[in-house]
ChimeraX commands (.cxc) that place a marker at each C-alpha (Angstrom):
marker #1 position -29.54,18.97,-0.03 radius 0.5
marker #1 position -28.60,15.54,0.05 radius 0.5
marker #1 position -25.09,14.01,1.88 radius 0.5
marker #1 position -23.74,13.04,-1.21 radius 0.5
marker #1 position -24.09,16.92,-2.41 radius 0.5
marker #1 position -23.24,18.11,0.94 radius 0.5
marker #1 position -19.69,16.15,0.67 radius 0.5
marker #1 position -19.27,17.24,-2.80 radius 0.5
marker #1 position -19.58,21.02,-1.22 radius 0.5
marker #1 position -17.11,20.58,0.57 radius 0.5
marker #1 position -14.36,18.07,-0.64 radius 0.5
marker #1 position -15.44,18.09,-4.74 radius 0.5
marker #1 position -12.28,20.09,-5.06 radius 0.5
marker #1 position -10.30,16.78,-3.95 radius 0.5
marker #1 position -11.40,14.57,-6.73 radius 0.5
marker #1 position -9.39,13.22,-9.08 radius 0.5
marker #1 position -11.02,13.68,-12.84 radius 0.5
marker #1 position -11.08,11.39,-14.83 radius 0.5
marker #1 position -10.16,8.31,-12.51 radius 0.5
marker #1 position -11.92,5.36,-14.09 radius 0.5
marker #1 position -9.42,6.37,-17.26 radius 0.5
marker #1 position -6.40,6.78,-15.65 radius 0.5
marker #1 position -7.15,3.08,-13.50 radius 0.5
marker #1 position -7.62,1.58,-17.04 radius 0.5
marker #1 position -4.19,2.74,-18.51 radius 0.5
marker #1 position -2.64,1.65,-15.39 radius 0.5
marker #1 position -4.45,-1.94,-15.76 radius 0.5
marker #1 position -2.58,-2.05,-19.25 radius 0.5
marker #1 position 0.78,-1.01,-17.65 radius 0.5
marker #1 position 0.08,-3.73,-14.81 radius 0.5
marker #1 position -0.93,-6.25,-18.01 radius 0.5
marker #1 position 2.40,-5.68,-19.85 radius 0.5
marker #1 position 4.59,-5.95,-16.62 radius 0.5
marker #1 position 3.00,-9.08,-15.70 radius 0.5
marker #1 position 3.15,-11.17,-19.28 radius 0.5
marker #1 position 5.79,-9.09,-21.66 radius 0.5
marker #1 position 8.38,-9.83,-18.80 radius 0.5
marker #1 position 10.43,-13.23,-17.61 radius 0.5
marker #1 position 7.44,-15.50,-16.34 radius 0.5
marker #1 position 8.04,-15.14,-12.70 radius 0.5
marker #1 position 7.77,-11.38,-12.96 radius 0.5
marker #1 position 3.45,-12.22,-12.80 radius 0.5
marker #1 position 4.07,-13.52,-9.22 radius 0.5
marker #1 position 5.57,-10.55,-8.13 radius 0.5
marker #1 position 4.04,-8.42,-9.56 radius 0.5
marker #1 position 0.35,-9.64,-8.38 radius 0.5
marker #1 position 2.23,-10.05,-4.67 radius 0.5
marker #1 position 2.90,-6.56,-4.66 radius 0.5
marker #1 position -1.06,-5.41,-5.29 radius 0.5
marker #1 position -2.63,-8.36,-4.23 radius 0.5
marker #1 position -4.44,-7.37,-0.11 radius 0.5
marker #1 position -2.29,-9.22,2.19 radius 0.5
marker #1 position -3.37,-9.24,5.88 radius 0.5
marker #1 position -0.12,-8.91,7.42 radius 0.5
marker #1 position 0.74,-6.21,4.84 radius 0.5
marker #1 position -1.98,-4.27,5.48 radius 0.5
marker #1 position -1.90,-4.30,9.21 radius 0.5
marker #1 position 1.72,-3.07,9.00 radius 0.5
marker #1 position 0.73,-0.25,7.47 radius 0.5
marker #1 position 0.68,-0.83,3.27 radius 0.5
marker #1 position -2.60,0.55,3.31 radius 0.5
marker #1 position -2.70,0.85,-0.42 radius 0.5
marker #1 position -2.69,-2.73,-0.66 radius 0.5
marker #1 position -6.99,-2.43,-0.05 radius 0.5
marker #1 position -6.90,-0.27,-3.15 radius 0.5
marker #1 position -4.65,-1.61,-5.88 radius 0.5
marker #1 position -5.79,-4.52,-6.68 radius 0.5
marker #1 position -8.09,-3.05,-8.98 radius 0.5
marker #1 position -5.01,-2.83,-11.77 radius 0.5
marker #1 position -4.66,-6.52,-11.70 radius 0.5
marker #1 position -6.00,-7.56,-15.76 radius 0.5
marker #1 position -8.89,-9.59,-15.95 radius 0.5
marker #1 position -7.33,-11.37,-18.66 radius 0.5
marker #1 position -4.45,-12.36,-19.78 radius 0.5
marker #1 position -4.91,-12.14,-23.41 radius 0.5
marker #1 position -3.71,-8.55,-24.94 radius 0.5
marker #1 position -6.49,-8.45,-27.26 radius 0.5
marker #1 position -9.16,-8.97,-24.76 radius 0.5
marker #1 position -6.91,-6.45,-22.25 radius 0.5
marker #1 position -6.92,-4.07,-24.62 radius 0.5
marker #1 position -10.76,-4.44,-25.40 radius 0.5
marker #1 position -11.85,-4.35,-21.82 radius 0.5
marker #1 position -9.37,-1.18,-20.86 radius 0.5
marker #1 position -11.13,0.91,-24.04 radius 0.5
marker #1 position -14.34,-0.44,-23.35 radius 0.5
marker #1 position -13.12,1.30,-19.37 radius 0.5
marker #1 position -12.03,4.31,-20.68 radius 0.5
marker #1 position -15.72,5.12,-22.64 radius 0.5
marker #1 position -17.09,3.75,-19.48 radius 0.5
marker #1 position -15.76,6.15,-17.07 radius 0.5
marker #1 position -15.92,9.16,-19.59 radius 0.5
marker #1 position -19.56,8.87,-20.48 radius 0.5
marker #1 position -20.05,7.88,-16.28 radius 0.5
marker #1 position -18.26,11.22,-15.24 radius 0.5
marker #1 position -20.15,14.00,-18.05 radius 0.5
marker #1 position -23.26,11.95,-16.04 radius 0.5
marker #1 position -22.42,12.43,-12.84 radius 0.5
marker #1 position -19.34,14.38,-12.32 radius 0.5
marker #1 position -15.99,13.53,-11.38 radius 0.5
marker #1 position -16.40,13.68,-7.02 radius 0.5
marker #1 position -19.68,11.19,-7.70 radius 0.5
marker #1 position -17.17,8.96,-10.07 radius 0.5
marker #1 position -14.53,8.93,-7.17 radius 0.5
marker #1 position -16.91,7.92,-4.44 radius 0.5
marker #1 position -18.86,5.18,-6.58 radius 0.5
marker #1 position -15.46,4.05,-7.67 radius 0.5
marker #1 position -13.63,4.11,-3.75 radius 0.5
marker #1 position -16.13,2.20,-2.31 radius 0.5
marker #1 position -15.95,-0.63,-4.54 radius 0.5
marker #1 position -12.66,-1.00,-4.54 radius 0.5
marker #1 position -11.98,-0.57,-0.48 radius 0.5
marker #1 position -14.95,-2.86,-0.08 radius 0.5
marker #1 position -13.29,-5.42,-2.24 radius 0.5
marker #1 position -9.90,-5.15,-0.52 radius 0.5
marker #1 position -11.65,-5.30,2.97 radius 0.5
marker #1 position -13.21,-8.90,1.74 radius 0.5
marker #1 position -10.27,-10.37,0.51 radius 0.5
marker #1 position -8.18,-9.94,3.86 radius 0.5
marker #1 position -11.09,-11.95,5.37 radius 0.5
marker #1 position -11.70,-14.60,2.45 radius 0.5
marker #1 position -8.33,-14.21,0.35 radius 0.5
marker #1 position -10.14,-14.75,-2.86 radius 0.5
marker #1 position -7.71,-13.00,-5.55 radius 0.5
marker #1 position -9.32,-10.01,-7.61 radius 0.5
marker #1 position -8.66,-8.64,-10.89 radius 0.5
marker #1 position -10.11,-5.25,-12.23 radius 0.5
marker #1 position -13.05,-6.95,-13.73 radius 0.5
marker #1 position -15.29,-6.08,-10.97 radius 0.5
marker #1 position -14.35,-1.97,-11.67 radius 0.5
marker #1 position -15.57,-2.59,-15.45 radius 0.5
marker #1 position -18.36,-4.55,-14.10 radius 0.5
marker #1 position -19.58,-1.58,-11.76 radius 0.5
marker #1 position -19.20,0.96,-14.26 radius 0.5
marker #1 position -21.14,-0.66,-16.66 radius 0.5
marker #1 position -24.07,-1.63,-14.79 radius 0.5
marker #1 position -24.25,2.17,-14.22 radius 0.5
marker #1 position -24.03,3.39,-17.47 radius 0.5
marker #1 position -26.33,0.92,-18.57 radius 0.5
marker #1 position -28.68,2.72,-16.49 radius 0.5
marker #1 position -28.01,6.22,-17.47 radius 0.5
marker #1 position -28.13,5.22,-20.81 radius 0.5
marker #1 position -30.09,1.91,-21.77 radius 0.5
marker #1 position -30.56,2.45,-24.91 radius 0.5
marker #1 position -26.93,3.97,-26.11 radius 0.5
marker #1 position -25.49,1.76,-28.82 radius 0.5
marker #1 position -21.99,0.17,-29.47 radius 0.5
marker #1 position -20.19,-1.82,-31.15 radius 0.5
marker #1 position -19.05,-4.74,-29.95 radius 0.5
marker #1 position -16.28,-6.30,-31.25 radius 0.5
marker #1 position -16.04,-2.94,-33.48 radius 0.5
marker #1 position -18.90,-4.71,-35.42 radius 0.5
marker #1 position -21.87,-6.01,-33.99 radius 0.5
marker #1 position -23.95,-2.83,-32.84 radius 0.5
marker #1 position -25.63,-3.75,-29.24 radius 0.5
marker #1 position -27.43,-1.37,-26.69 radius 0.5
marker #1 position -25.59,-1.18,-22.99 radius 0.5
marker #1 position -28.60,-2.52,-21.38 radius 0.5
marker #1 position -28.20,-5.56,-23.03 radius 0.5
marker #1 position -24.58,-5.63,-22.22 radius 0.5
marker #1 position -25.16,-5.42,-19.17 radius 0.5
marker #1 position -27.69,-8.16,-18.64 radius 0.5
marker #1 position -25.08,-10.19,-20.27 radius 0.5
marker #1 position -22.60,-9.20,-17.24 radius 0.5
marker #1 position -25.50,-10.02,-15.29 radius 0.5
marker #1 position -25.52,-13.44,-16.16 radius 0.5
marker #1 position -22.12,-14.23,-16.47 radius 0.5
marker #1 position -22.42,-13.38,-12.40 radius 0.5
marker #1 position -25.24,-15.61,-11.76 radius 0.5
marker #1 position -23.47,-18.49,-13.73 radius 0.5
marker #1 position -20.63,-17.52,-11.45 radius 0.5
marker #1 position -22.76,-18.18,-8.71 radius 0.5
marker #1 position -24.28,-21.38,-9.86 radius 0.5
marker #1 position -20.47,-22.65,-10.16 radius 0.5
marker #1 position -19.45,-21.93,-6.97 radius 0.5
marker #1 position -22.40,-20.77,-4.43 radius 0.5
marker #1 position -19.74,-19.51,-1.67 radius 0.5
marker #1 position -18.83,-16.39,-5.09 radius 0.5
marker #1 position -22.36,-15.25,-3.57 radius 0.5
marker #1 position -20.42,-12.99,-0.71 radius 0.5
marker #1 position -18.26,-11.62,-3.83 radius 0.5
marker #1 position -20.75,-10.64,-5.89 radius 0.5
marker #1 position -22.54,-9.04,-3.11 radius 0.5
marker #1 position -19.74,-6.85,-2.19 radius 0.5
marker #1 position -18.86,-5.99,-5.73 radius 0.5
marker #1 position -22.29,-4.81,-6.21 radius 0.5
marker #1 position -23.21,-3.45,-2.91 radius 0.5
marker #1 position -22.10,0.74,-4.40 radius 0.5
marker #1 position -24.73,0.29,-7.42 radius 0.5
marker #1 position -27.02,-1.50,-5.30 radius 0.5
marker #1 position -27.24,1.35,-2.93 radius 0.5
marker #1 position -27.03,3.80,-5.53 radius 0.5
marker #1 position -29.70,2.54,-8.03 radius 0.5
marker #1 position -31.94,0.81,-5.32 radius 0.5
marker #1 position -33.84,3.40,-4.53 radius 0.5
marker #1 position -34.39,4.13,-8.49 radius 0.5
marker #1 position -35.52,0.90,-9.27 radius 0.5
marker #1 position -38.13,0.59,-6.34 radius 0.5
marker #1 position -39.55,4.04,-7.45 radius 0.5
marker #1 position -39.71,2.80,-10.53 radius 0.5
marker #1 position -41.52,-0.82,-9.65 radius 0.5
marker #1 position -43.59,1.67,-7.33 radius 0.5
marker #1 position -44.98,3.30,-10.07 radius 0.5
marker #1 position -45.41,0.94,-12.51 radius 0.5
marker #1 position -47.72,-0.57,-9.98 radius 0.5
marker #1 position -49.53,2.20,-9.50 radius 0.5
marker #1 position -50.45,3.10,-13.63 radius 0.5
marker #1 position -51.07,-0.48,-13.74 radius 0.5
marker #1 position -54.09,-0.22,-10.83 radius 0.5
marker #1 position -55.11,2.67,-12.84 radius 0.5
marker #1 position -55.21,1.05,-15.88 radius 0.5
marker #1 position -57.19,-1.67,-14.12 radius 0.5
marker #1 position -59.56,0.40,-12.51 radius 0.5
marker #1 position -60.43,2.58,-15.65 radius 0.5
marker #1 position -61.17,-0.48,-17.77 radius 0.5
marker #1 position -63.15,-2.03,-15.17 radius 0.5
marker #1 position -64.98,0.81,-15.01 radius 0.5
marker #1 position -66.20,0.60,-18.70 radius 0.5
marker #1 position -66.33,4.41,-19.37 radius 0.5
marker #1 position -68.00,5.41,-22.39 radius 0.5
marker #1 position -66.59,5.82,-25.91 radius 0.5
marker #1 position -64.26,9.15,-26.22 radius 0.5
marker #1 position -63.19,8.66,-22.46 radius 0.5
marker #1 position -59.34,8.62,-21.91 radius 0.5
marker #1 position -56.85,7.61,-19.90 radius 0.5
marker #1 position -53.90,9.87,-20.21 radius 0.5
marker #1 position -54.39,13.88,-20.64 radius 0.5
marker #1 position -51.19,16.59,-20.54 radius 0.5
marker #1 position -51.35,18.61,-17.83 radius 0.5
marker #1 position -49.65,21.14,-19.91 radius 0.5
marker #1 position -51.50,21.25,-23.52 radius 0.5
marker #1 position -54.29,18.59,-22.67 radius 0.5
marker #1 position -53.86,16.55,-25.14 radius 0.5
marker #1 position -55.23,12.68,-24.43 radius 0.5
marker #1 position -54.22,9.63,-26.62 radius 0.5
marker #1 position -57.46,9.91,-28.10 radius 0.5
marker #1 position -55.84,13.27,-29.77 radius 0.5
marker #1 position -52.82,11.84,-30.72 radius 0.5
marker #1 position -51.98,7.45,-30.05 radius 0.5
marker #1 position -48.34,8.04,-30.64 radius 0.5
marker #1 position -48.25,10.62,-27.76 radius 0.5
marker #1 position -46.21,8.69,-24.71 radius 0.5
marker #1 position -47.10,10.10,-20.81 radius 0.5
marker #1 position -45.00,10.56,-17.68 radius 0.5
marker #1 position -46.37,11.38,-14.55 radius 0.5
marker #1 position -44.90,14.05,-12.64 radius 0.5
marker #1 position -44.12,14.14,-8.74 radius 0.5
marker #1 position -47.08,16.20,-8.37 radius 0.5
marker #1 position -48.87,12.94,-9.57 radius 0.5
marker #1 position -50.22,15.00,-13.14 radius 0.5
marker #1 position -49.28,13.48,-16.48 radius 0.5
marker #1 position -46.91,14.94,-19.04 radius 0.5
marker #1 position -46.74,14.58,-22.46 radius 0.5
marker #1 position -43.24,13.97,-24.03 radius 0.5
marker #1 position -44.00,16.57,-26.02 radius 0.5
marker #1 position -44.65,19.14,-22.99 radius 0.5
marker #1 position -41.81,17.28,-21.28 radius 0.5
marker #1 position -39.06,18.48,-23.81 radius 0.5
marker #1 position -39.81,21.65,-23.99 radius 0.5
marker #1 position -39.73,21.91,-20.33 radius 0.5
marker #1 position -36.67,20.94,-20.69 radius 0.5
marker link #1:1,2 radius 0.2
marker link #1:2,3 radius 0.2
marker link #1:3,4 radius 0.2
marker link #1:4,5 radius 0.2
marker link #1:5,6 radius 0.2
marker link #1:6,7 radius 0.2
marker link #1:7,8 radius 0.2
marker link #1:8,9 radius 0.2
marker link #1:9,10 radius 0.2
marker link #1:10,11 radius 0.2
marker link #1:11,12 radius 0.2
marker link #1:12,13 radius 0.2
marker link #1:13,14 radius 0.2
marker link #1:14,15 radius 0.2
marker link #1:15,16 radius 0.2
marker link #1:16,17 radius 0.2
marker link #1:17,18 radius 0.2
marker link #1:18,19 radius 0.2
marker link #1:19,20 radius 0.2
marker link #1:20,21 radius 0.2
marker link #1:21,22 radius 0.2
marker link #1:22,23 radius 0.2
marker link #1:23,24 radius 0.2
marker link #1:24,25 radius 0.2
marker link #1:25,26 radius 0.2
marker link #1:26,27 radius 0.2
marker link #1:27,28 radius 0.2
marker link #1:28,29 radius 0.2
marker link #1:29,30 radius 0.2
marker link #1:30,31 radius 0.2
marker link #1:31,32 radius 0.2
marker link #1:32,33 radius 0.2
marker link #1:33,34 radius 0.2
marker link #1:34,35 radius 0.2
marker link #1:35,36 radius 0.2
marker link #1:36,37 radius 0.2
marker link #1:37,38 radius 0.2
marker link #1:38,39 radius 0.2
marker link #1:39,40 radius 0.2
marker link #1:40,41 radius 0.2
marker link #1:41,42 radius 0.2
marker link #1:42,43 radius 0.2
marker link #1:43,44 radius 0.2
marker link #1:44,45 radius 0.2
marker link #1:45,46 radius 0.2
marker link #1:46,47 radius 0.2
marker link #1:47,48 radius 0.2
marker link #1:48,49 radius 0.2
marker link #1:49,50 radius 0.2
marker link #1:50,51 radius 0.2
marker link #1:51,52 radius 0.2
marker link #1:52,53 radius 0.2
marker link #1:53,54 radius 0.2
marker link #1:54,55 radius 0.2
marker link #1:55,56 radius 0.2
marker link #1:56,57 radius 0.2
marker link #1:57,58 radius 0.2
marker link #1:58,59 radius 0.2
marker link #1:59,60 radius 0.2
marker link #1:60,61 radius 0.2
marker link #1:61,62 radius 0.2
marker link #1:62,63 radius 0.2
marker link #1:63,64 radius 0.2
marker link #1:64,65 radius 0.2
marker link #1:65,66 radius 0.2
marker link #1:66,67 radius 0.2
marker link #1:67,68 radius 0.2
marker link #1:68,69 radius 0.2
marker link #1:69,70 radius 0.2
marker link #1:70,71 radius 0.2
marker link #1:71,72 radius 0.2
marker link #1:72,73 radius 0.2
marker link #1:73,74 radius 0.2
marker link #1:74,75 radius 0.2
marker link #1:75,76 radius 0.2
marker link #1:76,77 radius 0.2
marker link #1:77,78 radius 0.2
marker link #1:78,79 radius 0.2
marker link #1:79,80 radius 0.2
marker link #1:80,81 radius 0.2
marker link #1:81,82 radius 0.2
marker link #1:82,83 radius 0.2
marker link #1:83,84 radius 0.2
marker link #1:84,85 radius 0.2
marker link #1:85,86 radius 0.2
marker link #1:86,87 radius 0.2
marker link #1:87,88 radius 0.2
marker link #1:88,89 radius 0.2
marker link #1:89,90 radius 0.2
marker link #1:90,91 radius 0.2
marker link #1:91,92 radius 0.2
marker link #1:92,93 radius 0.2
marker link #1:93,94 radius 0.2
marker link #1:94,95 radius 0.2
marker link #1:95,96 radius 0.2
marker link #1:96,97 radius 0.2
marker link #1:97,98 radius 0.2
marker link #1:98,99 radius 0.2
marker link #1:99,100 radius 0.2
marker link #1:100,101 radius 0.2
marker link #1:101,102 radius 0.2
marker link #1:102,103 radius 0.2
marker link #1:103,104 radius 0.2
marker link #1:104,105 radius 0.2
marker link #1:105,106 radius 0.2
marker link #1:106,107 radius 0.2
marker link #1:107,108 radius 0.2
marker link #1:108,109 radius 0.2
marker link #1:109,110 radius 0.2
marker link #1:110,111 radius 0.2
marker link #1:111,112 radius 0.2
marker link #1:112,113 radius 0.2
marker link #1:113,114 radius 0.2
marker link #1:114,115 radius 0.2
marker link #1:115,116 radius 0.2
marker link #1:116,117 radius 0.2
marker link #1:117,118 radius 0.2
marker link #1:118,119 radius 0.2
marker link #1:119,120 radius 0.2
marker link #1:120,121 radius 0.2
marker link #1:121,122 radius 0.2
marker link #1:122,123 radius 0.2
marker link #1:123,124 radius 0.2
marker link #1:124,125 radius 0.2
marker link #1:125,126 radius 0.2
marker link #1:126,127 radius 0.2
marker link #1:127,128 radius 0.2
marker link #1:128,129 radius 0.2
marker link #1:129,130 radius 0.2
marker link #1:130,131 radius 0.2
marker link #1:131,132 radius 0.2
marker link #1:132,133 radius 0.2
marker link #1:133,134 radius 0.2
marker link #1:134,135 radius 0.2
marker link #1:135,136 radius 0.2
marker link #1:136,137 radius 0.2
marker link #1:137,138 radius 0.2
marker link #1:138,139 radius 0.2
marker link #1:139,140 radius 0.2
marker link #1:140,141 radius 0.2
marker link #1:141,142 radius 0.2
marker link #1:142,143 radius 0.2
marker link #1:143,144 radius 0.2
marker link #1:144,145 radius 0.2
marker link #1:145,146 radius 0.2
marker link #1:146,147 radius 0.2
marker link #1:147,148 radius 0.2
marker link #1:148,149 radius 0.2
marker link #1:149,150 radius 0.2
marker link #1:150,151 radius 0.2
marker link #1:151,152 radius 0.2
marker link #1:152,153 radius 0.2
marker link #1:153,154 radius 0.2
marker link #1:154,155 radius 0.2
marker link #1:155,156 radius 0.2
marker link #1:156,157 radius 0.2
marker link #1:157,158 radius 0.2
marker link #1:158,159 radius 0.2
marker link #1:159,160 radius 0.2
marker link #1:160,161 radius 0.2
marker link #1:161,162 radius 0.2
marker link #1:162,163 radius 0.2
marker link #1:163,164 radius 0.2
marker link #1:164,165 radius 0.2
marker link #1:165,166 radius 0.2
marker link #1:166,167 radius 0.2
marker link #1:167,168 radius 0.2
marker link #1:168,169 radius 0.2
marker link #1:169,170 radius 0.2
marker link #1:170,171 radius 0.2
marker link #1:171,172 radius 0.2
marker link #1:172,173 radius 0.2
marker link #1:173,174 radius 0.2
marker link #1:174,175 radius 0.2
marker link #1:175,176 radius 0.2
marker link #1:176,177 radius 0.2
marker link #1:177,178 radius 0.2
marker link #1:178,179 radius 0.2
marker link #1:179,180 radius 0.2
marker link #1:180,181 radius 0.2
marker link #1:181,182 radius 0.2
marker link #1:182,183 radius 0.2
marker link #1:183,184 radius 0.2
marker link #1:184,185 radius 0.2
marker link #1:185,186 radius 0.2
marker link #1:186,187 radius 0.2
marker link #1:187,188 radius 0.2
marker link #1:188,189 radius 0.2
marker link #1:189,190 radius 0.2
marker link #1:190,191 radius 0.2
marker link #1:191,192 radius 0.2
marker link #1:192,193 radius 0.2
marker link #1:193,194 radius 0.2
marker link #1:194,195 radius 0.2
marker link #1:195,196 radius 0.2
marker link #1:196,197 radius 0.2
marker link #1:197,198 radius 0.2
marker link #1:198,199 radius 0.2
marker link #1:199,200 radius 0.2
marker link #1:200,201 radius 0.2
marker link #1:201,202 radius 0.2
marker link #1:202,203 radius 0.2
marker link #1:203,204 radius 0.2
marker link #1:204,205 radius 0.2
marker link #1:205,206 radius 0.2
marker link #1:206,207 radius 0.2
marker link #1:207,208 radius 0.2
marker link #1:208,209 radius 0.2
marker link #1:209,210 radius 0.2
marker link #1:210,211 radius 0.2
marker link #1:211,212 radius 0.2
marker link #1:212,213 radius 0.2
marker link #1:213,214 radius 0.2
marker link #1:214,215 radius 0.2
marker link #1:215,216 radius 0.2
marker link #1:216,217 radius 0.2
marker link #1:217,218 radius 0.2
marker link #1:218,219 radius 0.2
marker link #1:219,220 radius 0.2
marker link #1:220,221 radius 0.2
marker link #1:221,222 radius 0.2
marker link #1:222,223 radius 0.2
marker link #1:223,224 radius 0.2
marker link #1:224,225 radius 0.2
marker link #1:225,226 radius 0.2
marker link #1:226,227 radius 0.2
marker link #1:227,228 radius 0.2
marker link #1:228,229 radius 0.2
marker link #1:229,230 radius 0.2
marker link #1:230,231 radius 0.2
marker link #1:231,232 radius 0.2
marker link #1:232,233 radius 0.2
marker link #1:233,234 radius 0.2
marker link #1:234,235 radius 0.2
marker link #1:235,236 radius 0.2
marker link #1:236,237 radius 0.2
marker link #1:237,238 radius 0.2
marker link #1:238,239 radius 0.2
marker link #1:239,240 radius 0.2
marker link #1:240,241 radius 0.2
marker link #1:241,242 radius 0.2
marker link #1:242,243 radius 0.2
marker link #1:243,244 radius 0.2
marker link #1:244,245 radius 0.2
marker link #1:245,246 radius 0.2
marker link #1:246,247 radius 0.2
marker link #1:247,248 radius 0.2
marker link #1:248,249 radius 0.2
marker link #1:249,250 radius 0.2
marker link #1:250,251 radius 0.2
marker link #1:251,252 radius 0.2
marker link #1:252,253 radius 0.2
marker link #1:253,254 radius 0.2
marker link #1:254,255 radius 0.2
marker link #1:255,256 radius 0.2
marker link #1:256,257 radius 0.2
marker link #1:257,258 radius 0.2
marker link #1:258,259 radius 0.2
marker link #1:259,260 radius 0.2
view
């Protein structure tokens, strides 16, 4: 059993469902006290969420956790947009993973955050939450579709290679947001690391075997792929697509689904 599921033995009762969603109806509460007030209402309202050193050390703790309801924006449209865009997020994030997982992925992104800016004082906004969750999803789901805009239909991965490079543009702006991005990312990073090494791991591997059997120059009817369940080879069938098992055999998608 691994920590994670070890701690979600024990404390899973502690979670808070549905968390991402009730931070992004808070960010539009935060939004409309901040601009449908008297204009100085915004300063007070982002020194009361904003980590302060002094603050913090004197015991307003939650100060390291709330500036996640600070808008990203300060247009209503786009406040709107990016707190319903959070809300899908963090339902389709927590039917993935569960709501304990959610809380965890979600607390250390925020405490790291609010641990950086007493040192560096850079302000934050909630656009680093949405930016989390979505690089997530977009794993869990590459393929799903939306609309953006209500219109244009675009997969998440694609999203979030967009986010992607909004960051590195970020970076090429100002080189010292390098320490900011790293700490924004550091939960998915340690999350999906290990995913995305297995995964370079074994491309690497079917592309040595692909490299060995054509060097080899097998005779005709030879093939490269073969279901360890109904042993079928793409010679049988070319639209057949393979996966190869930990046991290091090959499944057909076929054999896969009804696996389940």
């Amino acid at each position: 059993m691994s920590i994670i599921s070890t701690l979600e033995s024990k404390f899973g009762r502690f979670a808070i469902p549905g968390l991402v969603q009730i931070l992004a109806v808070l960010q539009m509460i935060v939004f409309l006290m901040m601009y449908a007030g008297p204009p100085e209402m915004q300063a007070v309202v982002l020194k009361s969420v904003m980590p302060q050193a002094d603050k913090v050390l004197s015991g307003q703790v939650w100060l390291l956790f709330s500036h996640v309801l600070v808008p990203p924006f300060t247009s209503a449209f786009a406040c709107l947009l990016t707190s319903y865009f959070t809300l899908w997020l963090g339902r389709v994030l927590e039917e993935s993973w569960g709501a304990f997982r959610v809380n965890l992925y979600v607390l250390w992104l925020v405490l790291s955050l609010g641990v950086w800016s007493l040192f560096f004082g850079f302000p934050l906004t909630s656009y680093w939450l949405l930016n989390t969750i979505l690089f997530a999803v977009a794993v869990l789901i590459p393929n799903e579709e939306i609309l953006l805009f209500f219109i244009i239909p675009v997969k998440m991965k694609w999203i979030a290679l967009l986010s992607a490079g909004a960051m590195f543009f970020m970076f090429l702006g100002s080189p010292a947001s390098i320490f900011l991005i790293l700490f924004a990312n550091l939960n998915f990073l340690v999350v999906f690391g290990p995913h995305f090494a297995q995964m370079w791991l074994h491309q690497g591997k079917v592309a040595a075997r692909r490299s060995r059997f054509e060097s080899a120059q097998l005779p005709q009817g030879s093939f490269f792929h073969q279901c360890v369940d109904c042993k079928k080879t793409e010679i049988d069938n070319p639209h057949l697509e393979f996966r190869v098992l930990d046991s290091g055999d090959e499944i057909c998608t076929e054999c896969r689904a009804k696996r389940g």
